[in-house]
ZADREN-145138 format. One record per residue (C-alpha): residue in three letters; x, y, z. Coordinates in pm, whole numbers, plus 50000, padded with zeros to 5 digits. Layout:
N
AlaXYZ ...
***
This chain:
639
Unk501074901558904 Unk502474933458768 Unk505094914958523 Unk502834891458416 Unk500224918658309 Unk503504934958140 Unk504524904357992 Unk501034894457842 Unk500784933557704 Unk503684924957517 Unk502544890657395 Unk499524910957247 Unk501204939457110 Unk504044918856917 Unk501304898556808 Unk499294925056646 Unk503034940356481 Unk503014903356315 Unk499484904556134 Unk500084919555778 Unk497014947855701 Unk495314937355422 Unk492074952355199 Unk490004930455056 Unk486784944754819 Unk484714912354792 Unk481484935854645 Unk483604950854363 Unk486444971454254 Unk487085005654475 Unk486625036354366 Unk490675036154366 Unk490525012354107 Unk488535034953865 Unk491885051953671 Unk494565020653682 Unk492344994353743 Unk494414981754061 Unk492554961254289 Unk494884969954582 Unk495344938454725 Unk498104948454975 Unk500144958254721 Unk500404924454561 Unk502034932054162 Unk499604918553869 Unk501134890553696 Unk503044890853433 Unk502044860953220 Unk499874855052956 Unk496414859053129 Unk493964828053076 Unk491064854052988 Unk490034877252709 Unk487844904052663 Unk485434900052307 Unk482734922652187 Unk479854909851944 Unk480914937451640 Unk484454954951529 Unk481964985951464 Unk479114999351639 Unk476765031551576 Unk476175059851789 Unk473705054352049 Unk473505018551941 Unk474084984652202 Unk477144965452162 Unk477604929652358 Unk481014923252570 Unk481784893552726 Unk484934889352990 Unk485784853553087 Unk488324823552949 Unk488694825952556 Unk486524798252439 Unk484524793052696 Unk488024776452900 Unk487364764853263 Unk489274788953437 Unk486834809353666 Unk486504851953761 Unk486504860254117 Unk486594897554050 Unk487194923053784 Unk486844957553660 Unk485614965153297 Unk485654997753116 Unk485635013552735 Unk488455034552688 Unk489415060952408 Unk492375043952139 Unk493625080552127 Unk493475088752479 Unk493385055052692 Unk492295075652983 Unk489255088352881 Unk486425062652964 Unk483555059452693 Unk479805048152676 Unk477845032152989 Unk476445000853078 Unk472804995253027 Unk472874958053120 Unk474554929953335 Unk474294892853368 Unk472734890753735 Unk473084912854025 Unk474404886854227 Unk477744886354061 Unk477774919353876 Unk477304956653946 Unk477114989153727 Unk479495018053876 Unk479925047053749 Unk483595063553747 Unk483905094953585 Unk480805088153400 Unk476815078453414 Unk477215039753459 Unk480675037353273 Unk481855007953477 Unk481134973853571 Unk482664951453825 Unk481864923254080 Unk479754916654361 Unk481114891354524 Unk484414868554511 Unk482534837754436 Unk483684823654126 Unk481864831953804 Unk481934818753445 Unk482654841853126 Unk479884869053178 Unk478134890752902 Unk477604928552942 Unk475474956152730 Unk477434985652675 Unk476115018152482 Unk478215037852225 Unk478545072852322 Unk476165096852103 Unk479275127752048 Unk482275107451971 Unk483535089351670 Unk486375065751647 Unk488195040251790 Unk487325023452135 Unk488554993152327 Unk487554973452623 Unk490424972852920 Unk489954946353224 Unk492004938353532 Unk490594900953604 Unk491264884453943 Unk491474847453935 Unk492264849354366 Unk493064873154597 Unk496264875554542 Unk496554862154168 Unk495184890653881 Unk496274898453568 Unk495804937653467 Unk494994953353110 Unk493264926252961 Unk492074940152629 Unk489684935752337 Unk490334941751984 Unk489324978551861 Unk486094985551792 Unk484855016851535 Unk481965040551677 Unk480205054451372 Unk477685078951260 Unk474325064151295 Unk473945061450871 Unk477115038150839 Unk475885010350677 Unk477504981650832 Unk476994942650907 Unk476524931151222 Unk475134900551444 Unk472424899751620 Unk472864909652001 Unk473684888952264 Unk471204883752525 Unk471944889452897 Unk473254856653013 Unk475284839953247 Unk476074810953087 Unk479614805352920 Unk479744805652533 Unk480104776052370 Unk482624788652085 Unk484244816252004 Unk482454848351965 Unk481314859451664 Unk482784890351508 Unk481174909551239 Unk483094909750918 Unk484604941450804 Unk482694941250485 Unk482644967950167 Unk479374991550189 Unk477074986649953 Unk476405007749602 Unk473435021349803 Unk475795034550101 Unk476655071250163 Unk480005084650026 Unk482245082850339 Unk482565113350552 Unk485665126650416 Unk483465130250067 Unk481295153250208 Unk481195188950153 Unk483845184549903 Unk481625204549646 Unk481375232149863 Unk483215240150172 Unk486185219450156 Unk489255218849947 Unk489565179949819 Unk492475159549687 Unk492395123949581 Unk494185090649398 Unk493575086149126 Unk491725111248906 Unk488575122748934 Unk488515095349242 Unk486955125849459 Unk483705128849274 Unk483455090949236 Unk484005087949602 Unk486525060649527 Unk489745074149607 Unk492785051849652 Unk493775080149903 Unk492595115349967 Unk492655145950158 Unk490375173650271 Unk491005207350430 Unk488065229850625 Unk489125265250726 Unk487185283350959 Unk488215317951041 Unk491675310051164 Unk490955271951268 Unk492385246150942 Unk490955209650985 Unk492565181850801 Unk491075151450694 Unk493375123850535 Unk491715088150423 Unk493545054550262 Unk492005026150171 Unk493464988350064 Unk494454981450454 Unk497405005250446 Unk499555011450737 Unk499765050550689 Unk498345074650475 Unk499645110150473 Unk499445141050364 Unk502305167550265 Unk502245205450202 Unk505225211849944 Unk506385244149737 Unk506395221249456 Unk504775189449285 Unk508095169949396 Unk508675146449707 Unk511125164449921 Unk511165194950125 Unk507875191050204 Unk506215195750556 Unk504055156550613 Unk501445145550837 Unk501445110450876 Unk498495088250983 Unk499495053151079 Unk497925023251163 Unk499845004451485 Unk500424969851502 Unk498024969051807 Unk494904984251587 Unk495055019851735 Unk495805047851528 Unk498235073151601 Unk499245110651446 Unk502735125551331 Unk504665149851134 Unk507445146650951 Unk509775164850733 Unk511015146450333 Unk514075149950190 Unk514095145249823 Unk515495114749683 Unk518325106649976 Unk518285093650330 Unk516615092450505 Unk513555102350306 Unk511405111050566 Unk512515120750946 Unk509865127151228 Unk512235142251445 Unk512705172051215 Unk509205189551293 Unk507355196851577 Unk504855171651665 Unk502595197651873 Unk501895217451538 Unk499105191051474 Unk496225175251717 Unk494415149051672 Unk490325149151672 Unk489355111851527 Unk490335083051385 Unk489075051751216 Unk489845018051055 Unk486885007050910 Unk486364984850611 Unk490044989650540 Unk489655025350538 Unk492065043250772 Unk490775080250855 Unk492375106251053 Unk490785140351156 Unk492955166251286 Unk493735202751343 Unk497335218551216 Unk498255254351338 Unk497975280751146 Unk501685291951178 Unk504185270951189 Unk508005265451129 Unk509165233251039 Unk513395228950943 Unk513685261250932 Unk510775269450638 Unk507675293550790 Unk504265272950719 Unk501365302450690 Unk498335287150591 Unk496305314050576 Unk498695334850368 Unk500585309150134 Unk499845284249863 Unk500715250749871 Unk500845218949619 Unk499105191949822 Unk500115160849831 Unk498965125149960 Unk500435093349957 Unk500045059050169 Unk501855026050197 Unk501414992150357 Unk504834992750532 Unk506915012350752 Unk510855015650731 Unk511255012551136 Unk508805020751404 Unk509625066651335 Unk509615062250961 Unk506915055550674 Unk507845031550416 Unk507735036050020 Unk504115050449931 Unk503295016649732 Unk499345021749714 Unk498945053649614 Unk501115088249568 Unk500665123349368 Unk500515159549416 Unk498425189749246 Unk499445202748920 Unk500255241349130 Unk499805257349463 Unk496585263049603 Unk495005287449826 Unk493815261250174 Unk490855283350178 Unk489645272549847 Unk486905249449785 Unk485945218449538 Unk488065191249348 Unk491805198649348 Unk493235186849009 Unk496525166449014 Unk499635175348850 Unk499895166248442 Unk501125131848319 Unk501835137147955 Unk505615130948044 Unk505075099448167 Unk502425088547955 Unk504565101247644 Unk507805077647855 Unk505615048747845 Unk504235050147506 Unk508075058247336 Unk509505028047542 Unk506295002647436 Unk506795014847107 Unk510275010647095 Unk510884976947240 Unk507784961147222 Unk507494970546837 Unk510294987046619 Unk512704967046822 Unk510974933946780 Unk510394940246416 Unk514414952546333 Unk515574918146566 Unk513504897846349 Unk514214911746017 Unk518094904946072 Unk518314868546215 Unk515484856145945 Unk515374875745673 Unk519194880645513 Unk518484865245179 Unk515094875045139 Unk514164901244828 Unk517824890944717 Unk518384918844434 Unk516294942944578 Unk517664973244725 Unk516635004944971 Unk518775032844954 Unk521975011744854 Unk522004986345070 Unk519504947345113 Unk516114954745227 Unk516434937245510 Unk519204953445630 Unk518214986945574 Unk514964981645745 Unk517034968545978 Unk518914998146055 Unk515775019446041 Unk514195003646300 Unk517054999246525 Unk517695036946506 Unk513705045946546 Unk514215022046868 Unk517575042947029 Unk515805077246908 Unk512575064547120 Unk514475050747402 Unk516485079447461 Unk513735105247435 Unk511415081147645 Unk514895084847846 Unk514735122147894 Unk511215126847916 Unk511255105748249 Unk514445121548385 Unk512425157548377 Unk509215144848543 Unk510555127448846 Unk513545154948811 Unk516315129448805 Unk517015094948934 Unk514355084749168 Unk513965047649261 Unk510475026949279 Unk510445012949657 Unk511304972749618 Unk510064977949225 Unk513364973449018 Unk511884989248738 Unk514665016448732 Unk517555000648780 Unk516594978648424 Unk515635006448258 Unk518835023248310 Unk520774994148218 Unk518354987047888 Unk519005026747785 Unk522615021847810 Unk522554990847623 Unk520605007847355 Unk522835037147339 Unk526495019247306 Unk524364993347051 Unk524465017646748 Unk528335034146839 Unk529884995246766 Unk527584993546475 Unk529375024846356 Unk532545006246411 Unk532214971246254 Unk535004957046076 Unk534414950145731 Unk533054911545663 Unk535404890945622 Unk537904900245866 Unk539434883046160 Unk537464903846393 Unk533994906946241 Unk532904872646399 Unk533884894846783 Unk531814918946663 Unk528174897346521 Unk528594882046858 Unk529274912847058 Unk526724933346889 Unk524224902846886 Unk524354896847299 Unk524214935547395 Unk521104938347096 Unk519124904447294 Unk520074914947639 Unk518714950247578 Unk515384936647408 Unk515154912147687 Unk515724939147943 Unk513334963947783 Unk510504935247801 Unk510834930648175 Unk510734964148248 Unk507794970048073 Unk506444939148271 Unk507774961448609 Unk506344992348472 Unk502524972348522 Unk503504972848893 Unk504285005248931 Unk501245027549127 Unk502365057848931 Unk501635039448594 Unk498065030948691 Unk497765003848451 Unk495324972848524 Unk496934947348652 Unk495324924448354 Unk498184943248116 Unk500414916548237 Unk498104892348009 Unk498184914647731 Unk502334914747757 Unk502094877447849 Unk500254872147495 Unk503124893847323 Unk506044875047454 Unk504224840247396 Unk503504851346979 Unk506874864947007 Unk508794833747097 Unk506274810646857 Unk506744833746566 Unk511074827546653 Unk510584789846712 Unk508704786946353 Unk511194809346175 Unk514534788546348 Unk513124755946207 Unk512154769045849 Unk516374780645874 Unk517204747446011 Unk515324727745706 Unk516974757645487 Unk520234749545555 Unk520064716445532 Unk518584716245162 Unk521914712544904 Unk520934719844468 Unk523204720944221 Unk526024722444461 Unk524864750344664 Unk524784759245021 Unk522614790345147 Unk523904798745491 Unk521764817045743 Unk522854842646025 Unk524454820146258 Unk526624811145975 Unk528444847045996 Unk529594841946350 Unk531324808246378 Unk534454825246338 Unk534904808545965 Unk535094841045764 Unk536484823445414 Unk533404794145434 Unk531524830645323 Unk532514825444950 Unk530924792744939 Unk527484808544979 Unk525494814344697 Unk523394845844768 Unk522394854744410 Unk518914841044473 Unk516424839144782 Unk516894813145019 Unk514454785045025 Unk511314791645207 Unk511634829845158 Unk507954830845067 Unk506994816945376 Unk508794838145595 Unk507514860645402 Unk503964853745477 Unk505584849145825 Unk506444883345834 Unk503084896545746 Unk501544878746016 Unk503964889146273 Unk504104932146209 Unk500354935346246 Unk499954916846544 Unk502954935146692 Unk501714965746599 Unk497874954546763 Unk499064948647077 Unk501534976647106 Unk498875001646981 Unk496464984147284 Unk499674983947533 Unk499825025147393 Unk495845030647465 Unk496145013047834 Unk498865039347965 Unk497325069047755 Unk493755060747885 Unk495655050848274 Unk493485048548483 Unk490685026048350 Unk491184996148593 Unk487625012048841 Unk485675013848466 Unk486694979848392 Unk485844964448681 Unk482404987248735 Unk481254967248349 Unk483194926648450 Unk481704933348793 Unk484884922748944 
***
């Protein structure tokens, strides 16, 4: 008897050493589950595909204190069932901080509220049983502002889950955001029968409070904004804001136009480079994260995070709402970045602020194509009221010599010599044809303009500084060099009628087109540029300038075509084309004692052609002077 009471011990024993210990929480999540949202199923891994559920909410923004609707089930209303899950609100900035509570489930009998580190700041299951997409009322917290998402672990079985199942951001606001909205969801069980609907991100209305970042601007903050007088408009492209209190300095940085970052830079100067940055970015995954950075002026790599401390700054809040992304933050007071002391308190600094809608690589901020300047001279952070930005007279004064040049005494001088060579035959201007001496006026009013348009731009960016993907340099470059060599050949032109004079009319007649052709399209460029300000409609006014242009050459080719063509008494006027075939000695059969035929008509051509130049440069001249004007405009079209 006594082995068989041994042996059946051991039966037992080795039986129990075979059964696996396993915890199963059919009335909800544990309270293990509260931080990382395991469910602990015997230590069974989540899965790793894409999971077959989603988490919505019935708004991207939501007030403070104000109900927002979440629903957790298959997108779409798919028939693929919850057995269990765990839902919370966390912080974008800090995914471990759980917002908000629960005020409402579908049905006790297959939900719970639970509260983890909060009052009610959980929900999860009651039971395994399955359960369609469910609908839950959660409350915005009343003392934060931001961004918040919804994270999930879903359990489709016991032993099949997927883990960090989460909703698109959504913006807590202050409780006078005007925003749009659908109507809540009520408490229901039922699946939905489309996708949810999500509030659009819409522009406030003219009747809607400045946005935060505005306020106090007046009086007890120091403000900065793109474009001009943007700040008291409360229309900035981007701006920045500093508070001081006693030895605390709060930044505020804001960019609108969906950028990706928008930063601000404390500099010794009113030049990119050298300059201590805080960047605010916009992730691909809708959360919004804080760094610094250090510039380097015009050379790679431009901009380097891993030159400056990254604890000098911390982050309070953050937005993207309406397009608007918003950072809040703290800098210390003190701080050394590449090797240059930062004292707030004690120094003054040109501010600067600048955002983009790209990024060179995930540690670096792309080219700052929506928006970029800097004050006019250092300023106290303590200060209060409207910052103003640095003078533009140097660039307005480049753009109006280069419109002027190309657009009019270039066009004018061009047209004079390929139309106009036996025109006021007998007529003189300081010893030499009309046309030609006009001619040469021009052409030298052009290089004088082009080359002090030239220098002027050289001292305000402080040497050669590219545009992002916007060739407008590079052409310009290439048009001023054009221009330069253009009068040192005219200088040396071999006398008509020599073997090498045809070399030259074509020589100097391809460098004089291409540069005319090149200044054109950089003007076009120069439209594009976000330094220029211009409208964008200037490309219509240039559009209408190249289109009279080209008319005003087609009419004028066919009145020399019919010209040359007409033979009396034996003689042949030839026309500037004639002058380089090559055929030098075919130059004494011309008769050029009289005016061609059709002279009067070019003539009246001519006078045509010079005022309505002169119009549109003189408009082109007002647009850049006047820069900005495209908010005014579109305040009267209502566009």
């Amino acid at each position: 008897m006594l082995p068989r009471k041994r042996i059946m011990k051991g039966i037992v024993v080795f039986t129990l050493l075979l059964i696996q210990y396993s915890e199963q929480y059919g009335s909800g999540a544990p309270p293990m589950a509260c931080v990382d949202q395991l469910p602990r199923h015997s230590g069974i891994a989540p899965q790793t595909s894409v999971p077959p559920y989603s988490v919505t909410t019935s708004s991207s923004q939501v007030r403070q204190g104000d109900i927002l609707n979440v629903t957790i089930g298959s997108p779409f209303g798919a028939p693929v069932p919850v057995a269990g899950f765990i839902l919370q609100a966390r912080q974008v900035q800090n995914p471990e901080t759980i917002e908000g509570m629960f005020k409402g489930v579908p049905s006790l009998a297959m939900a719970q509220i639970i509260s983890c580190r909060g009052n009610n700041d959980s929900v999860t299951h009651t039971s395994p049983e399955e359960k369609p997409a469910l609908t839950f009322q959660w409350r915005a917290p009343d003392d934060f502002l931001g961004g918040i998402f919804f994270r999930a672990t879903v359990a489709q079985g016991y032993a099949t889950f997927w883990k960090n199942v989460e909703s698109p951001v959504v913006e807590v606001v202050t409780p006078d955001t005007v925003i749009t909205t659908t109507e809540p969801i009520s408490t229901t069980s039922k699946p939905p029968q489309g996708p949810p609907t999500i509030a659009e991100n819409r522009p406030p209305t003219t009747t809607a409070k400045p946005d935060v970042i505005y306020q106090g601007c007046a009086d007890t903050k120091l403000c900065y904004g793109v474009p001009r007088n943007c700040v008291n408009n409360g229309n900035c492209k981007a701006i920045m804001a500093v508070f001081v209190a006693g030895d605390t300095f709060t930044f505020e940085i804001q960019g609108t136009d969906n950028p990706k970052y928008v930063a601000a830079g404390l500099s010794t100067d009113n030049k990119m480079g050298d300059d201590s940055a805080m960047e605010c970015i916009r992730n691909d995954n809708g959360r919004v994260s804080l760094f610094t950075s250090w510039t380097y002026p015009k050379a790679e790599p431009y901009v380097r995070r891993s030159d400056s401390p990254q604890e000098i700054v911390q982050l309070l809040e953050s937005s993207i709402i309406d397009g608007k992304l918003y950072c809040k933050f703290n800098r210390d007071a003190v701080s050394v970045v590449k090797g240059q002391t930062f004292d707030l308190a004690n120094q003054k600094f040109n501010l600067m602020v600048v955002s983009g809608d790209s990024m060179k690589d995930p540690d670096r901020v792309g080219f700052h194509s929506l928006a970029y300047e800097s004050t006019g001279e250092p300023l106290s952070l303590a200060s209060v009221g409207s910052a103003a930005g640095a003078s533009k007279l140097l660039l307005k004064l480049h753009g109006s010599f280069m419109l002027l040049a190309w657009l009019g005494s270039a066009s004018i001088g061009i047209l004079l010599a390929r139309y106009f060579r036996q025109t006021w035959v007998g007529k003189q201007l300081g010893g030499k044809d009309i046309w030609f001496a006009w001619h040469r006026i021009l052409m030298v009013i052009t290089w004088l303009l082009t080359i002090i348009g030239f220098i002027l731009i050289l001292v305000e960016v402080g040497g050669w500084s590219t545009t992002g993907d916007n060739p407008h340099a590079i052409t310009g470059i290439v048009t001023v060099i054009l221009c330069f060599i253009q009068p040192i050949g005219a200088y040396f032109r071999p006398h008509p009628g020599t073997k090498k004079r045809p070399i030259f009319n074509w020589l100097h007649w391809f460098f004089g087109n291409a540069a005319h052709i090149l200044g054109i399209v950089t003007i076009f460029l120069a439209v594009y540029l976000q330094k220029a300000e211009l409208p964008i409609w200037s490309v219509y006014v240039l559009a209408a300038y190249v289109a009279f242009h080209i008319i005003m050459h087609i009419i004028l080719s066919l009145t020399v075509c019919v010209s040359e063509g007409r033979i009396s008494n034996g003689r042949v006027n030839s026309f500037p084309m004639k002058d380089m075939l090559g055929q030098p000695r075919q130059l004494s059969q011309v008769d050029r004692s009289t005016d061609a035929p059709f002279s009067n008509f070019r003539r009246h051509m001519l006078s045509i052609y010079v005022p309505i130049v002169l119009i549109i440069v003189v408009v082109m001249i007002c647009l850049v002077a006047l820069a900005p004007i495209a908010e005014a405009y579109n305040s009267i079209t209502g566009v």
